[in-house]
DRENTIDREN-849737 format. One record per residue: x, y, z of N, C-alpha, C in turn; residue in three letters. Coordinates in pm, 1 decimal, always signed. Example, Ala and Ser with C-alpha at 12.3 -4.5 7.8 and 13.67 -1.06 7.14 Angstrom:
nX->+1319.0 nY->-569.0 nZ->+780.0 caX->+1230.0 caY->-450.0 caZ->+780.0 cX->+1320.0 cY->-330.0 cZ->+780.0 type->Ala
nX->+1285.0 nY->-225.0 nZ->+708.0 caX->+1367.0 caY->-106.0 caZ->+714.0 cX->+1290.0 cY->+3.0 cZ->+787.0 type->Ser
***
This chain:
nX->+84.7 nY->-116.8 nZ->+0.0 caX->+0.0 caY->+0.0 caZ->+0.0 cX->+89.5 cY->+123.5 cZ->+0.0 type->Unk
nX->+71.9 nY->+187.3 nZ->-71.8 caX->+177.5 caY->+331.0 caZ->-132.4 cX->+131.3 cY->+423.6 cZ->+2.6 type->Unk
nX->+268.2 nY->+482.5 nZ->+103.4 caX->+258.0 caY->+565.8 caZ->+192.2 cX->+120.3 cY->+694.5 cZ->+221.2 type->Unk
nX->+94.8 nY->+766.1 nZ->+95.9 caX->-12.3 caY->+839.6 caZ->+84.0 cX->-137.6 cY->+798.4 cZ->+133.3 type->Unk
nX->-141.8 nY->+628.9 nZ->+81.4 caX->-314.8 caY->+613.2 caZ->+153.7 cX->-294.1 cY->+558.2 cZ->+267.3 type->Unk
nX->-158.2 nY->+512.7 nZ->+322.7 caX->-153.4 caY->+532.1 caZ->+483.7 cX->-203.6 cY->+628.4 cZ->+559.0 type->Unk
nX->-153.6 nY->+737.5 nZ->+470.4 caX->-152.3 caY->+908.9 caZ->+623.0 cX->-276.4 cY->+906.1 cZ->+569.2 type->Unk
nX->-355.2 nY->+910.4 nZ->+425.7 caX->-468.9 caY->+952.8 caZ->+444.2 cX->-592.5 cY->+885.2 cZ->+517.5 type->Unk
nX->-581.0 nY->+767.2 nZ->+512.3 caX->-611.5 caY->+625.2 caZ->+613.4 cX->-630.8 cY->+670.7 cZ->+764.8 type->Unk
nX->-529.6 nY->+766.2 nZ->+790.1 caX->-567.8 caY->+747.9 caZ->+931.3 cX->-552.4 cY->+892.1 cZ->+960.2 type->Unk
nX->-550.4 nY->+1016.1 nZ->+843.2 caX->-632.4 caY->+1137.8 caZ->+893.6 cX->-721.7 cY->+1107.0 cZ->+877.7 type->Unk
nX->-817.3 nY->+1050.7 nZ->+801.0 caX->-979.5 caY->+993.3 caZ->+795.3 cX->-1022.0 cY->+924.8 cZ->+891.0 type->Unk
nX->-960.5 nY->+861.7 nZ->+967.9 caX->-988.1 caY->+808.3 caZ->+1089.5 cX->-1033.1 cY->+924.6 cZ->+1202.3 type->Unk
nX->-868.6 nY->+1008.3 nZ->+1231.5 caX->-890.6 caY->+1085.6 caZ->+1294.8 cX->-1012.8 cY->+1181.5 cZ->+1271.9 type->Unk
nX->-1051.2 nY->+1189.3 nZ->+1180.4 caX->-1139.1 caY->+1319.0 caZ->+1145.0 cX->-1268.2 cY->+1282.4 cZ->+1211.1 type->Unk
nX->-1303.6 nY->+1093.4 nZ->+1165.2 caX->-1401.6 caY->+1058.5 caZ->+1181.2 cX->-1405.0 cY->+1045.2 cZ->+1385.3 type->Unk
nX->-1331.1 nY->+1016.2 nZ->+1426.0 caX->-1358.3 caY->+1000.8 caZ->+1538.4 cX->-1309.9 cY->+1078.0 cZ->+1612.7 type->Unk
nX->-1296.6 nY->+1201.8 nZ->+1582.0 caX->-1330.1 caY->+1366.6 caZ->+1669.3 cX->-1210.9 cY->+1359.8 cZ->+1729.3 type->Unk
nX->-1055.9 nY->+1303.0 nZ->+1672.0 caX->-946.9 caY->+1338.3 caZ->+1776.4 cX->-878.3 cY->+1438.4 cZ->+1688.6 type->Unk
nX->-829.5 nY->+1541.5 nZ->+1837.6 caX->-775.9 caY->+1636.1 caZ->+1773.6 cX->-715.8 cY->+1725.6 cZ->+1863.5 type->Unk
nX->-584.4 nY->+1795.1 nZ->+1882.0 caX->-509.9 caY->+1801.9 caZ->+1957.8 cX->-594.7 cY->+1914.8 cZ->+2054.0 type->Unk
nX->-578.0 nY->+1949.9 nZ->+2189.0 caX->-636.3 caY->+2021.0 caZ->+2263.1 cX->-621.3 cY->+2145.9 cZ->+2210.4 type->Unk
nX->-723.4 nY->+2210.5 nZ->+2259.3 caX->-704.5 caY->+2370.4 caZ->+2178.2 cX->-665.9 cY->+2451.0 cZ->+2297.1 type->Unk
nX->-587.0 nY->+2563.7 nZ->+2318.1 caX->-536.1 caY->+2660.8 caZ->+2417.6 cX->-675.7 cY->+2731.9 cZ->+2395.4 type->Unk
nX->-735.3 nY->+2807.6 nZ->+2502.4 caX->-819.0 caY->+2911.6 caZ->+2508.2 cX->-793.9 cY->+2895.1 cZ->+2690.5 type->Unk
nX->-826.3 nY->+3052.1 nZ->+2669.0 caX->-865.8 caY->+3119.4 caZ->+2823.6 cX->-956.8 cY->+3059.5 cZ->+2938.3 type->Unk
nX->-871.5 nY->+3044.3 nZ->+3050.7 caX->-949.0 caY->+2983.6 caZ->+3154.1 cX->-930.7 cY->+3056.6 cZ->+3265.6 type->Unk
nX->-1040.6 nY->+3065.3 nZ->+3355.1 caX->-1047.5 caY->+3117.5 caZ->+3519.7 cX->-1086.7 cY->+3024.1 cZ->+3612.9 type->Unk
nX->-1066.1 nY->+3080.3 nZ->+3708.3 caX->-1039.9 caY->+3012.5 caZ->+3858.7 cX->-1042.8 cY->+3131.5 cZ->+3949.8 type->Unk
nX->-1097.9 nY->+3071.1 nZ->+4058.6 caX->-1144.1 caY->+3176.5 caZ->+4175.6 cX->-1058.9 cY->+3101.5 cZ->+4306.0 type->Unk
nX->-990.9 nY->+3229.0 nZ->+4340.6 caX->-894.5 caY->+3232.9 caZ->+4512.4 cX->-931.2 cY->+3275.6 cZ->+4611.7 type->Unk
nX->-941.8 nY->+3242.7 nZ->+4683.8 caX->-1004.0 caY->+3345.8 caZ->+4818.5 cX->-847.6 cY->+3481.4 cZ->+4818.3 type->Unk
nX->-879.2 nY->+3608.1 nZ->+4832.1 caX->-836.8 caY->+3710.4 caZ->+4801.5 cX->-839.7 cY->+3787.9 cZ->+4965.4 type->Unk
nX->-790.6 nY->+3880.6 nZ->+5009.9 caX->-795.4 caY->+3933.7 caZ->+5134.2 cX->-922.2 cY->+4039.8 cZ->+5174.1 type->Unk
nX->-981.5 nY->+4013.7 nZ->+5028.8 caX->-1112.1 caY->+4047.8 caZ->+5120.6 cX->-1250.7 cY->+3995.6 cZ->+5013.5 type->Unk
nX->-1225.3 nY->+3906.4 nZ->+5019.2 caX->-1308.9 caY->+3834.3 caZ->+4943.2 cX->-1286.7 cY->+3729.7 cZ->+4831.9 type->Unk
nX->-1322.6 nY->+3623.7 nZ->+4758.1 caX->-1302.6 caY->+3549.0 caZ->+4623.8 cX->-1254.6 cY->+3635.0 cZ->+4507.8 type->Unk
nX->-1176.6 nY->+3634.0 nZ->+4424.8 caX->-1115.1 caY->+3669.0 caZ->+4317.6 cX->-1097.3 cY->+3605.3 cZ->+4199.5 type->Unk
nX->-1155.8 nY->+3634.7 nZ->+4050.3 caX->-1127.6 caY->+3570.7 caZ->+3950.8 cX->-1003.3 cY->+3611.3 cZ->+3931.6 type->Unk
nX->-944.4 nY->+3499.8 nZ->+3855.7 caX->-814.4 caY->+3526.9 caZ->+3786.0 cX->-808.4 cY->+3451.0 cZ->+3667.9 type->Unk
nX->-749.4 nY->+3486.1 nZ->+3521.6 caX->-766.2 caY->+3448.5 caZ->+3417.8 cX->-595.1 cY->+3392.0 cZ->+3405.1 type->Unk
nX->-590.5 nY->+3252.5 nZ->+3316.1 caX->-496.4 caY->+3210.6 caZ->+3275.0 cX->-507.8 cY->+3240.5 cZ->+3085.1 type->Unk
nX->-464.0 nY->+3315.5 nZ->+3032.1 caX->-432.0 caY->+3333.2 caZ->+2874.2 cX->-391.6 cY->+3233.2 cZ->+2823.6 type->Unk
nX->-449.2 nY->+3192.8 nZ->+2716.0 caX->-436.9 caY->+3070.8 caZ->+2613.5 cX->-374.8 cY->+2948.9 cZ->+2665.0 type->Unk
nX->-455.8 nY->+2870.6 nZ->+2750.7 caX->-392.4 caY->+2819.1 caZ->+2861.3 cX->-408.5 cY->+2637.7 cZ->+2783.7 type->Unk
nX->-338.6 nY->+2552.9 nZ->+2775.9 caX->-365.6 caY->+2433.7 caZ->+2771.4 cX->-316.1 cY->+2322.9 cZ->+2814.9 type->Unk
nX->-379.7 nY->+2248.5 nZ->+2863.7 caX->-277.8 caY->+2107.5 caZ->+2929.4 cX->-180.7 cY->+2074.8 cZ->+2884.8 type->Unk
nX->-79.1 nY->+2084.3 nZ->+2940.7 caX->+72.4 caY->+1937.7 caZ->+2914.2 cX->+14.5 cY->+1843.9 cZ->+2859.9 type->Unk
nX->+100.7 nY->+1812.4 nZ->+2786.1 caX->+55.9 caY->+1642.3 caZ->+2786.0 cX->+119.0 cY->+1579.6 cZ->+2922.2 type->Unk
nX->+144.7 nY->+1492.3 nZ->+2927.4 caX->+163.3 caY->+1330.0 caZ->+3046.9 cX->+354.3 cY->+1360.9 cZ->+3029.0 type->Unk
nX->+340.5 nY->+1382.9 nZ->+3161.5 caX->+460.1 caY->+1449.7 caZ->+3211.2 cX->+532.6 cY->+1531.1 cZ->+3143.5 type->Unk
nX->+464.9 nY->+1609.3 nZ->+3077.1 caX->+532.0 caY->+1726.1 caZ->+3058.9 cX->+495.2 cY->+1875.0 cZ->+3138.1 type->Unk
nX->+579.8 nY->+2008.0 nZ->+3119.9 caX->+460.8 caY->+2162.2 caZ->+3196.4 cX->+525.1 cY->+2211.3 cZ->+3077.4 type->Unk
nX->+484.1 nY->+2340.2 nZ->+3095.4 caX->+453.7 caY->+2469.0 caZ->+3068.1 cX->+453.6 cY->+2530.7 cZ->+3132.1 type->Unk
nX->+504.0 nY->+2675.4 nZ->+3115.0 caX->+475.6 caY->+2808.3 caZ->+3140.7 cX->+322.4 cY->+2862.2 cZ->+3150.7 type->Unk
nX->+314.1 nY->+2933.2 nZ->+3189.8 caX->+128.8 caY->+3028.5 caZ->+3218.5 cX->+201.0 cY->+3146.0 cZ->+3248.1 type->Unk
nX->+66.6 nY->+3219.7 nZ->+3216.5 caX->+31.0 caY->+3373.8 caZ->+3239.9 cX->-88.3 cY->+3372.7 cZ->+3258.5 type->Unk
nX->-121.4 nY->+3469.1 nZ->+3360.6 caX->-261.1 caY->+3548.1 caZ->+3376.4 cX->-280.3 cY->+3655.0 cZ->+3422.8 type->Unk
nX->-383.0 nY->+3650.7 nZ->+3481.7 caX->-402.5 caY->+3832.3 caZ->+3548.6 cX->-538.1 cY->+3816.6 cZ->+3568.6 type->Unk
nX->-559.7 nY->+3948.1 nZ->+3685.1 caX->-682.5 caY->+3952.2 caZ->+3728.8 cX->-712.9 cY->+4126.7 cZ->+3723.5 type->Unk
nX->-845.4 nY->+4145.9 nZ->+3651.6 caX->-868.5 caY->+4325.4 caZ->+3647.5 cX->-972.5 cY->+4354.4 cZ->+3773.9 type->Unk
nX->-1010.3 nY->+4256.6 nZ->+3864.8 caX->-1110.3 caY->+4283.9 caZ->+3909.2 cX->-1066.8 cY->+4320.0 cZ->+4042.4 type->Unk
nX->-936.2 nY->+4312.3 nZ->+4094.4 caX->-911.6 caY->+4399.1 caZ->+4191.2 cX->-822.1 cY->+4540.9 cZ->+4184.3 type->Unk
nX->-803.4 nY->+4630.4 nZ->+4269.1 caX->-711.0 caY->+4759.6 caZ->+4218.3 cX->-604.5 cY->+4731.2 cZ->+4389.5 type->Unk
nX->-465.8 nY->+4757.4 nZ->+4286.8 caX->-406.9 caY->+4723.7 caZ->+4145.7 cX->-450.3 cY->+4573.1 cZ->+4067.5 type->Unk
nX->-458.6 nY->+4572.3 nZ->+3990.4 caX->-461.7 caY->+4405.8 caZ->+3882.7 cX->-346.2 cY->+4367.6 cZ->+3947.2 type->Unk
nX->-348.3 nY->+4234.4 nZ->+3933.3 caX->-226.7 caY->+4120.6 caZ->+3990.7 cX->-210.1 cY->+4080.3 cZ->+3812.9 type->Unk
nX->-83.4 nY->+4036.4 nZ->+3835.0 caX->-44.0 caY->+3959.5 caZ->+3719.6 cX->+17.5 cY->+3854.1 cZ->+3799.4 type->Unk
nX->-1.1 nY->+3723.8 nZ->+3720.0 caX->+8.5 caY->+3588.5 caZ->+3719.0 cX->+121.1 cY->+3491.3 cZ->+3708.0 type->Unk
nX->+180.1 nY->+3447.4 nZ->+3695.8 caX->+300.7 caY->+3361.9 caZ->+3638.7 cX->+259.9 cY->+3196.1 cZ->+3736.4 type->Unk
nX->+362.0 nY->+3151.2 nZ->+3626.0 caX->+403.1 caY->+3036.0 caZ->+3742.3 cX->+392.6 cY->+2901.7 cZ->+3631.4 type->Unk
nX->+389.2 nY->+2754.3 nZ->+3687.5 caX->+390.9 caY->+2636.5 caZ->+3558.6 cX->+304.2 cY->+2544.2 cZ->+3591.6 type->Unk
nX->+234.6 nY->+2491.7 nZ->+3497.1 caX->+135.1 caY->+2414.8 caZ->+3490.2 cX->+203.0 cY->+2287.5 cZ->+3457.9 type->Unk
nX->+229.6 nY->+2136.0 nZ->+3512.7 caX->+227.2 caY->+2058.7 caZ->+3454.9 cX->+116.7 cY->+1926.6 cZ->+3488.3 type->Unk
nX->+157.4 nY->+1833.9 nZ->+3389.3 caX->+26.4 caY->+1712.7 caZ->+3427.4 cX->+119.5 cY->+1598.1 cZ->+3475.8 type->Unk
nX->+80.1 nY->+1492.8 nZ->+3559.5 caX->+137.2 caY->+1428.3 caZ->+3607.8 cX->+144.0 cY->+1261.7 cZ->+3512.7 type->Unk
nX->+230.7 nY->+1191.6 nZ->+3535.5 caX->+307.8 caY->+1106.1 caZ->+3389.6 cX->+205.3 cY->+1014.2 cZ->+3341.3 type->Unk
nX->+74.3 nY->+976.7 nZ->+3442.6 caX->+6.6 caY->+953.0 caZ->+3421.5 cX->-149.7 cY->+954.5 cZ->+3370.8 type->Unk
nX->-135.9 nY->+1118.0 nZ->+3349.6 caX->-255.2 caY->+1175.2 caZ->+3241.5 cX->-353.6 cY->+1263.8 cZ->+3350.8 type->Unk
nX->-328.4 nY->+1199.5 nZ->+3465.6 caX->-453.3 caY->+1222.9 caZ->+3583.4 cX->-455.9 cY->+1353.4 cZ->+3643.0 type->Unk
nX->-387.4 nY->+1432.0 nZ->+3652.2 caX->-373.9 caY->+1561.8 caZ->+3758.5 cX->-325.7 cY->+1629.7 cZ->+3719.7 type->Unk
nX->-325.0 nY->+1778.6 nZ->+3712.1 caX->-291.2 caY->+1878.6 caZ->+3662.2 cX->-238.3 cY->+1958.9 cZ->+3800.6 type->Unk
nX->-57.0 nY->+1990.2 nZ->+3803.5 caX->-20.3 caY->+2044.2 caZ->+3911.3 cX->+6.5 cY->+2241.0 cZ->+3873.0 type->Unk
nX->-56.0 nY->+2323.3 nZ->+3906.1 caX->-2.1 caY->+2465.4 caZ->+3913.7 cX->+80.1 cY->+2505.7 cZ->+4048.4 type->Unk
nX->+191.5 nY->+2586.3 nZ->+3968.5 caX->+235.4 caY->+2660.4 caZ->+4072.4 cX->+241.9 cY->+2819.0 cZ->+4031.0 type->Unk
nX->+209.3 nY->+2871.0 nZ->+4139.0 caX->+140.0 caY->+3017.1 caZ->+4097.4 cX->+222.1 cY->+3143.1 cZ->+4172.1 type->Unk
nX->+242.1 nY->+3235.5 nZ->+4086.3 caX->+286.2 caY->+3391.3 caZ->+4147.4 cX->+205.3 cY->+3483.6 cZ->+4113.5 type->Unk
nX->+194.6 nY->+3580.7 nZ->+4212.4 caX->+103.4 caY->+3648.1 caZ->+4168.3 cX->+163.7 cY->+3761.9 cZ->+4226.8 type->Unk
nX->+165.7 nY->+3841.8 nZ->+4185.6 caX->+222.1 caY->+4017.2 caZ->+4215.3 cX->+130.7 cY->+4149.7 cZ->+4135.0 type->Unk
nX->+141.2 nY->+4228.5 nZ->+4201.4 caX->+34.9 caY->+4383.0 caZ->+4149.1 cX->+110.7 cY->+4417.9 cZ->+4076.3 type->Unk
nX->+19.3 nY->+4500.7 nZ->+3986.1 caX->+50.7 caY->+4546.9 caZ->+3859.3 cX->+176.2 cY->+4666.0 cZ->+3880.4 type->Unk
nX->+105.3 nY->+4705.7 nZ->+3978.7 caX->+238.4 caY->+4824.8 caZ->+4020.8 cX->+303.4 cY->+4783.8 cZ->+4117.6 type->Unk
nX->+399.0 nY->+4887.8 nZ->+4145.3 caX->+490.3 caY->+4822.3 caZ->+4274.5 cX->+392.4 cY->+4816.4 cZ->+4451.4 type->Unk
nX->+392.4 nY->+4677.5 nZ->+4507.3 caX->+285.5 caY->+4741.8 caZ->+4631.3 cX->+344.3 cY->+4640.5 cZ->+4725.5 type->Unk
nX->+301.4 nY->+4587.8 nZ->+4851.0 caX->+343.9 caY->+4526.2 caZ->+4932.0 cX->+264.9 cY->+4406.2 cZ->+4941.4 type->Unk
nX->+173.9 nY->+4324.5 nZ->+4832.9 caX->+131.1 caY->+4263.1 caZ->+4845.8 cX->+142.7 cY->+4105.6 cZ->+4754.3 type->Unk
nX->+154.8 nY->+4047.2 nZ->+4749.2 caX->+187.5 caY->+3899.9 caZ->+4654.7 cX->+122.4 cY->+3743.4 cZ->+4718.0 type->Unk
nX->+117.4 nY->+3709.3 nZ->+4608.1 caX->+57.0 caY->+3543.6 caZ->+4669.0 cX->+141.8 cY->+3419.6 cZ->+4586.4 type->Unk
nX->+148.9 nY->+3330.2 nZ->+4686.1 caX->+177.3 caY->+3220.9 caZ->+4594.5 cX->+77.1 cY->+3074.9 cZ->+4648.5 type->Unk
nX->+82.2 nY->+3014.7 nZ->+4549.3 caX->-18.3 caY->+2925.8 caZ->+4521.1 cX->+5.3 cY->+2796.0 cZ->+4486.5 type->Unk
nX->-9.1 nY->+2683.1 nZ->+4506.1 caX->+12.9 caY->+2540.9 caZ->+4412.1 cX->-114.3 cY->+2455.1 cZ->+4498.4 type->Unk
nX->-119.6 nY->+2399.4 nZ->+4332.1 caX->-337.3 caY->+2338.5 caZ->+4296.3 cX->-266.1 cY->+2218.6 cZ->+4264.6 type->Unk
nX->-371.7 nY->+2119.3 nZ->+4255.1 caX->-375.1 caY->+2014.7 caZ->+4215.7 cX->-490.8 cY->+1926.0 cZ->+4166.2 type->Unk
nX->-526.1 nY->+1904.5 nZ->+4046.6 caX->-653.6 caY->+1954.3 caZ->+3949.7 cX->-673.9 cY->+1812.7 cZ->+3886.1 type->Unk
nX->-817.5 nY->+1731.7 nZ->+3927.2 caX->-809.8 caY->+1597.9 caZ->+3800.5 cX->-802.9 cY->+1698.2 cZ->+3717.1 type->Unk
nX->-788.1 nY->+1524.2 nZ->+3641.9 caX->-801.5 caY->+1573.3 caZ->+3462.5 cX->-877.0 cY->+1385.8 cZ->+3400.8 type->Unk
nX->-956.9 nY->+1446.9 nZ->+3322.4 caX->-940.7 caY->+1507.2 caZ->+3251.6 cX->-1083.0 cY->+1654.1 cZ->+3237.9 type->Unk
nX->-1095.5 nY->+1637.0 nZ->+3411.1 caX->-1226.0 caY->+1689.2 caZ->+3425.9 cX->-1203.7 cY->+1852.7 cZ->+3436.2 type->Unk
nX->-1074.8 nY->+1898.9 nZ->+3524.6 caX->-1072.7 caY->+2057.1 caZ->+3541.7 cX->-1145.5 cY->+2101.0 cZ->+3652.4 type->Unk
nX->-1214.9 nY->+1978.1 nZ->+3730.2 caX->-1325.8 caY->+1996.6 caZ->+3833.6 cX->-1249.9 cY->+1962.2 cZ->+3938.8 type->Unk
nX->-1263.3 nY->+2002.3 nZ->+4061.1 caX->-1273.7 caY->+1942.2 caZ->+4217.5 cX->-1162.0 cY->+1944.7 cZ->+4285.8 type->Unk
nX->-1018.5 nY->+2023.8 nZ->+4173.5 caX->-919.8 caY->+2020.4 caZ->+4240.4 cX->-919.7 cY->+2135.0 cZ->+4369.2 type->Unk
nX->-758.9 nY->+2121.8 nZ->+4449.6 caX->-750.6 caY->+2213.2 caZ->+4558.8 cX->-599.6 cY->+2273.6 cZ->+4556.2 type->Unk
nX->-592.3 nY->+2363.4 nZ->+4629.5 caX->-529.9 caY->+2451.7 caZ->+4609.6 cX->-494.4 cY->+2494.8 cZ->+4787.0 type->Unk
nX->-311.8 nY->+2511.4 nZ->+4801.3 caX->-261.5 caY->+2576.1 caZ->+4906.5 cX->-175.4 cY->+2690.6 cZ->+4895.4 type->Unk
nX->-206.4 nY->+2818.5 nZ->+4957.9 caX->-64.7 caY->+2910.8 caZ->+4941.6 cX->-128.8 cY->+3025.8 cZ->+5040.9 type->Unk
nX->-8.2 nY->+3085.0 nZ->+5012.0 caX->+9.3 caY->+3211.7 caZ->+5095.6 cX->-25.6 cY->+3372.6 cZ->+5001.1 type->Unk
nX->-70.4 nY->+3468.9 nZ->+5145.0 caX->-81.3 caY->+3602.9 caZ->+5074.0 cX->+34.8 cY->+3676.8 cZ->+5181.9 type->Unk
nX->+132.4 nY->+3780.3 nZ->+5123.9 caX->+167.5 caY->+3843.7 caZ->+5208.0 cX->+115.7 cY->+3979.6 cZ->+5179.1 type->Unk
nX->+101.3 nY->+4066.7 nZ->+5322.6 caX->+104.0 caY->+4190.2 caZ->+5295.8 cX->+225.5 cY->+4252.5 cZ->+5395.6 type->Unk
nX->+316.7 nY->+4272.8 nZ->+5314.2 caX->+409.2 caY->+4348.5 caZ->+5374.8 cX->+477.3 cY->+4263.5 cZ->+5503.0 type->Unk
nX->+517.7 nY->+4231.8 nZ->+5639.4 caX->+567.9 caY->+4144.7 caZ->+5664.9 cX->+462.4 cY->+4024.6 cZ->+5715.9 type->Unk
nX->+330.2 nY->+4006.5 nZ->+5699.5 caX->+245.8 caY->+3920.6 caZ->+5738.2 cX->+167.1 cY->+3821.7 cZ->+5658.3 type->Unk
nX->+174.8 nY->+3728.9 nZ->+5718.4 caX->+127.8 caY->+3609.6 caZ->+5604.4 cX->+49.5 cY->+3577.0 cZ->+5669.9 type->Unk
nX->-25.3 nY->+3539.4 nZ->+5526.7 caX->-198.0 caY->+3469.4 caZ->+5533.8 cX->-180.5 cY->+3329.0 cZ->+5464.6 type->Unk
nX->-245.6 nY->+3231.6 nZ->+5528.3 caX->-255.7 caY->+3106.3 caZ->+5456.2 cX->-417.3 cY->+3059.8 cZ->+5384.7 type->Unk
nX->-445.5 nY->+3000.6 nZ->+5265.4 caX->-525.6 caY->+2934.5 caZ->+5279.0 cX->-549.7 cY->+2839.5 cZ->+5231.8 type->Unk
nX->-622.6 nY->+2740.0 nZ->+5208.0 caX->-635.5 caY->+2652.0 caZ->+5143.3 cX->-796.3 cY->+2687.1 cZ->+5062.2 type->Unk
nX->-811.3 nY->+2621.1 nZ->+4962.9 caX->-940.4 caY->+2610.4 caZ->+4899.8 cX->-977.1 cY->+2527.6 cZ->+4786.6 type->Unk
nX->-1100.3 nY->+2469.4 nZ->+4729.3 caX->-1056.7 caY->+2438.1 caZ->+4569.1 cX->-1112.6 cY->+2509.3 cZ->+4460.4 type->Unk
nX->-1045.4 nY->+2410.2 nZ->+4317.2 caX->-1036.5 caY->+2511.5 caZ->+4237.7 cX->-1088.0 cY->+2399.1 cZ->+4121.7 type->Unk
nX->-1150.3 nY->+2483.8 nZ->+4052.6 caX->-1219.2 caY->+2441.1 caZ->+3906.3 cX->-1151.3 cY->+2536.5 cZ->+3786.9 type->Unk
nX->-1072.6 nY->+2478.9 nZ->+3682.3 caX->-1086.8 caY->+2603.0 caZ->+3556.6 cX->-1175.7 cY->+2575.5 cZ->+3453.3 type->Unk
nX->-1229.3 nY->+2650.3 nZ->+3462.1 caX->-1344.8 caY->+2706.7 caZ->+3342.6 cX->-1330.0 cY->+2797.0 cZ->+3255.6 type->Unk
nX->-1419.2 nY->+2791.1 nZ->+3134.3 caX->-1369.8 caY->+2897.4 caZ->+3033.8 cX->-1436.7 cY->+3020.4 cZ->+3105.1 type->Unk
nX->-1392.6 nY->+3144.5 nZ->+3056.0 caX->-1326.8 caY->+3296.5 caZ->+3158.9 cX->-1482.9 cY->+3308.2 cZ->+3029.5 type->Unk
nX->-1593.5 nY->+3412.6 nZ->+3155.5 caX->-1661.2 caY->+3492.1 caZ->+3111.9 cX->-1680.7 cY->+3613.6 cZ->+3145.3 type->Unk
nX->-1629.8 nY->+3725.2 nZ->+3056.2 caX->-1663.9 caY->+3897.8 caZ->+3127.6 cX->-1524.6 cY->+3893.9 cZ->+3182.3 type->Unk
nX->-1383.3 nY->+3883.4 nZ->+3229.6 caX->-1268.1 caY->+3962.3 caZ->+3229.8 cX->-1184.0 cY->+3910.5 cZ->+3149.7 type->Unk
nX->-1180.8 nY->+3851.1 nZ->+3078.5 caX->-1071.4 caY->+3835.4 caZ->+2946.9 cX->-1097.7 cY->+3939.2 cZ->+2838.9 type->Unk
nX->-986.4 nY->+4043.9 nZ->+2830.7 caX->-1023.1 caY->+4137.1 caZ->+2728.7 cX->-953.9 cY->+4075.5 cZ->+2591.0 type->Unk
***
């Protein structure tokens, strides 16, 4: 069988049975914040594959100053869990920052949890909570 109707053999496969590599789009997640829950958006965000990470970015507009985001997403070797580790610092210079690390099934995005700290200036806050990402509605500009 001549190579051509191999690949086309089994892009027709693929086509027919809906596989197709994950798509990056925007996701949020809510933190407990120092004075209340906080969305925060991850930009074109998509799973590792099975033991691999990535880099992230996000940001949040809904508090003053905005926090911006950093930190790495990876999945664990076995497909199941999605680990973040998170920074978070104000947009301008201020005395306030958080850090964060979740731990998220997969392939659901549902029910994971999440531990870290907020400082303000020399005092730390702990919390724990969980976390769902969902696609971001109303602060992704």
């Amino acid at each position: 069988m001549p190579k051509h109707s191999v690949v086309i053999g089994i892009a027709l496969a693929a086509a027919l049975l809906g596989v197709r590599p994950a798509a990056a789009a925007d996701r949020c997640f809510t933190l407990p914040g120092l004075s209340g829950f906080v969305t925060y958006a991850l930009k074109s965000f998509s799973t590792p594959g099975k033991s691999k990470c990535k880099p992230l970015t996000g940001f949040t507009t809904l508090v003053d100053p905005a926090f911006l985001l950093s930190g790495t997403a990876c999945t664990k070797s076995d497909g199941s869990v999605l680990r973040l580790a998170l920074i978070g610092t104000p947009a301008v210079v201020g005395p306030v920052k958080f850090e964060a690390g979740c731990a998220i099934p997969l392939p659901a995005l549902t029910g994971g949890s999440c531990r870290g700290t907020y400082e303000v200036g020399s005092t730390t806050f702990g919390f724990t909570t969980s976390i769902d990402l969902a696609p971001c509605v109303g602060i992704v500009p």
